[in-house]
C-alpha positions as CSV (number, residue, x, y, z in Angstrom):
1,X,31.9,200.4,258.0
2,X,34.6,199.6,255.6
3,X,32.0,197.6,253.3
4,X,30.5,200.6,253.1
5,X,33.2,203.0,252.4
6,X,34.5,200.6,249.6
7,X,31.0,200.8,247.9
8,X,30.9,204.1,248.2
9,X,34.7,204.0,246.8
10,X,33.3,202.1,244.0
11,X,30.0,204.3,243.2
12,X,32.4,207.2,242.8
13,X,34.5,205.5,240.5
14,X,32.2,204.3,238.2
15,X,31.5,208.0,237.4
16,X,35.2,208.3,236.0
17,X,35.4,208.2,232.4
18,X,38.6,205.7,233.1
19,X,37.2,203.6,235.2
20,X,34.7,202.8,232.6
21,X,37.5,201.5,230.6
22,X,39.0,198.7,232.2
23,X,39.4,195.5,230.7
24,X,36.4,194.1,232.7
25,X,34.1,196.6,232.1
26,X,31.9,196.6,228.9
27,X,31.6,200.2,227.6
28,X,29.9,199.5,224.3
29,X,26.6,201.8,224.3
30,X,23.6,201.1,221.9
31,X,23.7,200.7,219.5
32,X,26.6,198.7,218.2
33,X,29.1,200.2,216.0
34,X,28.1,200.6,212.4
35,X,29.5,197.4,210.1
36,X,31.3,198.3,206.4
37,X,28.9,197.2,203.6
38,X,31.7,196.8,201.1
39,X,34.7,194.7,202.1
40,X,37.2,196.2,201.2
41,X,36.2,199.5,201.4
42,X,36.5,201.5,197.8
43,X,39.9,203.7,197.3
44,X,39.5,207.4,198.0
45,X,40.0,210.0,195.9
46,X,44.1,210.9,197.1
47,X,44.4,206.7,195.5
48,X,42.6,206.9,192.8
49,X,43.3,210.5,190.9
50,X,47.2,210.6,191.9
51,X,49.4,214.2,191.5
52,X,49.5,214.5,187.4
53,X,51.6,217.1,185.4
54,X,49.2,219.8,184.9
55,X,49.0,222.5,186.6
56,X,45.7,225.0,187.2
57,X,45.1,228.1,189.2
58,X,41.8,228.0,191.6
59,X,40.5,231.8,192.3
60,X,38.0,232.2,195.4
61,X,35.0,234.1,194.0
62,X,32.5,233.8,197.2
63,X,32.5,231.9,200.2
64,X,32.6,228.6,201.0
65,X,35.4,226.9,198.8
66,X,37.5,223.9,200.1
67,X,40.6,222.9,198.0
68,X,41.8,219.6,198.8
69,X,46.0,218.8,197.2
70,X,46.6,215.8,195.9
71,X,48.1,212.8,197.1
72,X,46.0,214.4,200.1
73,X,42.8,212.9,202.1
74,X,41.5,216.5,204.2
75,X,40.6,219.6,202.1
76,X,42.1,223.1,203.4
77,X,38.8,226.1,203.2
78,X,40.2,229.1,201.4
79,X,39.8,232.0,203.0
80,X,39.7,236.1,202.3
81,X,43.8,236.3,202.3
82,X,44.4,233.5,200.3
83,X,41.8,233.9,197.0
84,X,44.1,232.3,194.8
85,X,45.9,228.9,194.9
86,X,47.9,226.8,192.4
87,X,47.0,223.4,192.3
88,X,48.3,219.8,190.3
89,X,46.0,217.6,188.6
90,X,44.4,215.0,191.1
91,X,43.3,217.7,193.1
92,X,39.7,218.4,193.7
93,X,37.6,221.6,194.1
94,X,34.7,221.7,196.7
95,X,31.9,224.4,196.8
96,X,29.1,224.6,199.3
97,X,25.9,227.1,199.0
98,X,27.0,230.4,197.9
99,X,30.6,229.8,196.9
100,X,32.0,230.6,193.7
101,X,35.1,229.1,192.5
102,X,36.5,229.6,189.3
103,X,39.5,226.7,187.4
104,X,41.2,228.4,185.5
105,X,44.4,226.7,182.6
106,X,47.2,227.6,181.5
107,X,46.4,228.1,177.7
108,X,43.2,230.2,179.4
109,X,40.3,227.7,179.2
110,X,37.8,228.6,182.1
111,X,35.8,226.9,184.3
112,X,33.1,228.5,187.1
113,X,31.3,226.0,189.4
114,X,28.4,227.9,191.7
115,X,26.8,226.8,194.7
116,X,26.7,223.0,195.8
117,X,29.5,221.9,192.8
118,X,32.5,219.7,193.1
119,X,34.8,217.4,191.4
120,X,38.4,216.3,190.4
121,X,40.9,218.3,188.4
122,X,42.2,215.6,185.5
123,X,44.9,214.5,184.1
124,X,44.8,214.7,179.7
125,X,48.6,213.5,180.1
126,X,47.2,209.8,181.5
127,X,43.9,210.0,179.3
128,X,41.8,211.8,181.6
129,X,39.3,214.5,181.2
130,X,39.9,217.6,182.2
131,X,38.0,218.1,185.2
132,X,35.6,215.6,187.0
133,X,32.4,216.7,188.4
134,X,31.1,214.8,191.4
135,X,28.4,217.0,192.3
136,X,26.6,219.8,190.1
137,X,24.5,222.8,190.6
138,X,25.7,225.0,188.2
139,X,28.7,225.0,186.4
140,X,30.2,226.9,183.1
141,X,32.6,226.0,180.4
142,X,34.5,228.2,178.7
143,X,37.4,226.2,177.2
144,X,39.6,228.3,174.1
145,X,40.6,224.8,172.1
146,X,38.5,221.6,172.2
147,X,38.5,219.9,175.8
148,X,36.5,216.9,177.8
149,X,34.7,216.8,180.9
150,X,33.3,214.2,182.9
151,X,29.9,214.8,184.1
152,X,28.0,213.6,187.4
153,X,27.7,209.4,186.6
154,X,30.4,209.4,183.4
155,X,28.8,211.0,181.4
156,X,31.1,212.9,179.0
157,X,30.7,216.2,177.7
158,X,33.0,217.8,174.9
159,X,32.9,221.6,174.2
160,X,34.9,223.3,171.4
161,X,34.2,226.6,173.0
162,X,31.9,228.4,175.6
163,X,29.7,229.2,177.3
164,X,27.9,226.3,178.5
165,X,26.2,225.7,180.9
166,X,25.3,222.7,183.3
167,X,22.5,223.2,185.7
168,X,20.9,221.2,188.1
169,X,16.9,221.6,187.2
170,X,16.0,218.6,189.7
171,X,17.6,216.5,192.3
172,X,17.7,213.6,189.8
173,X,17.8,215.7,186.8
174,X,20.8,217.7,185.0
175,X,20.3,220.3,181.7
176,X,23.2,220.5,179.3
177,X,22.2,223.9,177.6
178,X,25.2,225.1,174.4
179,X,25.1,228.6,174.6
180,X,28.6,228.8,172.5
181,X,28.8,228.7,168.3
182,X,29.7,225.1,168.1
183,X,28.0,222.2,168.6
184,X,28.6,220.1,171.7
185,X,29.0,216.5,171.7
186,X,27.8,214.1,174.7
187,X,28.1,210.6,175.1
188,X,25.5,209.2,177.4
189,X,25.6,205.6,178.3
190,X,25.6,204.1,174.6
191,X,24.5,207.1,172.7
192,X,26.3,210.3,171.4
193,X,23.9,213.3,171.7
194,X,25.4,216.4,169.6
195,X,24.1,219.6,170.9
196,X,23.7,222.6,168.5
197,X,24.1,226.3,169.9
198,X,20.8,227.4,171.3
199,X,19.7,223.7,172.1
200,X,19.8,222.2,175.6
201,X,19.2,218.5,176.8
202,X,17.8,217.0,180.0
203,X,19.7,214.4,181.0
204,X,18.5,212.1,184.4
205,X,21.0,211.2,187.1
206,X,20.8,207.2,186.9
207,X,21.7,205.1,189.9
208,X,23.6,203.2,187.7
209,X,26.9,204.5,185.9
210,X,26.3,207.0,182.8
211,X,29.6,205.9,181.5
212,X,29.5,205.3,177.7
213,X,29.7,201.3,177.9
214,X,32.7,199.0,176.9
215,X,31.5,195.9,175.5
216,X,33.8,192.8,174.5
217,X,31.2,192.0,172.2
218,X,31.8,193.1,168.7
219,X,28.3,195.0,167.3
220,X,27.5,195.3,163.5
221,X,26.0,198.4,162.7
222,X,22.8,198.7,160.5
223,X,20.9,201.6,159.3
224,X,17.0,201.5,160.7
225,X,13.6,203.5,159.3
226,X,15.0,206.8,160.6
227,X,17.7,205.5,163.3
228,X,20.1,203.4,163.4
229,X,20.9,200.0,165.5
230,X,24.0,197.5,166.5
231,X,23.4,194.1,166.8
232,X,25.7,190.6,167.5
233,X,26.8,188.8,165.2
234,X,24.9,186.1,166.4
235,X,21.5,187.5,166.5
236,X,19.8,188.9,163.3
237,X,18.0,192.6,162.7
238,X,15.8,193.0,159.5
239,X,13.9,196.0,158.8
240,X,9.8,195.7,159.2
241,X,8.3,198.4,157.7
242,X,8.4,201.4,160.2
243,X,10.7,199.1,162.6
244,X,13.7,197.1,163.1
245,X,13.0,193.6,164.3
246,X,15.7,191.4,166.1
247,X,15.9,187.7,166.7
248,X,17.8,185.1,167.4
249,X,20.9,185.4,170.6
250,X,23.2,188.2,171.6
251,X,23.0,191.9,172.3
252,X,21.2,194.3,169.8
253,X,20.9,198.2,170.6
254,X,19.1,200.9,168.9
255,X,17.6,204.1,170.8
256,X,19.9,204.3,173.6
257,X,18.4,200.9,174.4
258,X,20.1,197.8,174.9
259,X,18.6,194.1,174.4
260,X,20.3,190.8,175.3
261,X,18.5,188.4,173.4
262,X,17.8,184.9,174.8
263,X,17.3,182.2,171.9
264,X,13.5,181.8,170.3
265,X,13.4,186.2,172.0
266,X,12.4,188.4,169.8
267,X,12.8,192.7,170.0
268,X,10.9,195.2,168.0
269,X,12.8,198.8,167.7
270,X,10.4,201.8,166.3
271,X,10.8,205.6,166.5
272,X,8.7,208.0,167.9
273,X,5.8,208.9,165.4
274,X,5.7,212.7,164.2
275,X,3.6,215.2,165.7
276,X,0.0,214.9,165.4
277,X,0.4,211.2,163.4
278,X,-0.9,208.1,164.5
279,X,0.8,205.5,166.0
């Protein structure tokens, strides 16, 4: 009678959330926890983009918008009281579908991000841009003096004056489109693309960084048939006709492309032909 009173003691206890955590009790469920990829794990945003000096005012157009301080992990929503909020570099500005927040700085230089748009207010004073996109579905630029952004990847993009306009056409695919009266400059990977008013460029979301790249290795610029090319100073580029032909060892780029030659390689750079001309 007892035996059975303690089992029954014991089949009551097991359906105690406590009990199930005793030291001799297992209470690991499948599947196992989920193991960290990247030892150490990558600094947040709070480490990496500390408070700066500048100053900007973030205004609430449409629901949802999440501010989040910095030297602060969480983001805080904004709600219908509170449409306005002053906020120090480092900070970052978060919509979701439907919002509308606008960045607005002191000398008046404005920026509206729309629906699924996010990133970073900079810091000029420690060489930053001014404002780092994470995410993009459509944002607008209307700076009064020249300014820099950093676009989804590192891509940067540097307007003289607005409006223009950054638009997400496909999930892998951004459209830079100048509607101001001054050209736009951006530097994509290698290249420097200048875009005139009326003009707009696709540019594809890589799944490696779009940062312009910093090489150690010193590049000697030559002029090509109709574009121009870099090259090592230990690998040689002669022109070949319609094309630019590179041998030897070291890096050569020309195109937005970039070569490492091995010794005995050899690279062949040509433009597209015109329209309606043969190859």
């Amino acid at each position: 009678m007892k035996l059975a009173a303690a089992l029954a003691l014991c089949v009551l206890a097991s359906g105690c959330a406590g009990f199930q955590y005793f030291p001799w009790f297992d209470s690991q469920r499948w599947p196992g926890p989920m193991e960290a990829e990247v030892h150490p794990l990558p600094p947040g945003d709070a480490t990496r983009y500390p408070r700066g000096p500048e100053e900007v005012r973030v205004l609430r157009h449409a629901d949802p918008v999440h501010v989040r301080m910095a030297d602060s992990a969480g983001s805080v929503p904004m709600s219908f009281r509170r449409k306005e909020l002053r906020v120090p570099a480092g900070s970052g500005v978060a919509c979701s579908d439907g919002g509308r927040a606008e960045v607005l700085w002191g000398n008046g230089t404005s920026m509206i991000l729309s629906g699924r748009s996010d990133g970073i207010v900079g810091s000029p004073s420690r060489g930053e841009p001014s404002f780092v996109l994470r995410d993009i579905d459509q944002v607008r630029f209307d700076p009064t003096t020249e300014d820099l952004y950093e676009l989804m990847g590192g891509a940067m993009l540097r307007v003289r004056d607005g409006p223009v306009r950054v638009t997400r056409v496909r999930p892998d695919v951004i459209r830079v489109s100048n509607e101001a009266k001054h050209a736009t400059q951006i530097t994509f990977l290698g290249e420097t693309i200048v875009l005139d008013p009326g003009h707009a460029v696709d540019l594809p979301i890589l799944s490696t960084h779009e940062a312009p790249e910093k090489s150690a290795t010193k590049l000697v610029w030559m002029q090509g048939p109709g574009f121009g090319a870099e090259r090592a100073e230990s690998a040689e580029l002669a022109a070949d006709g319609r094309a630019l032909v590179a041998r030897g060892t070291g890096d050569v780029r020309a195109l937005g492309v970039r070569v490492r030659l091995d010794a005995g390689a050899e690279a062949r750079f040509t433009g597209l032909p015109a329209r309606g001309g043969s190859r």
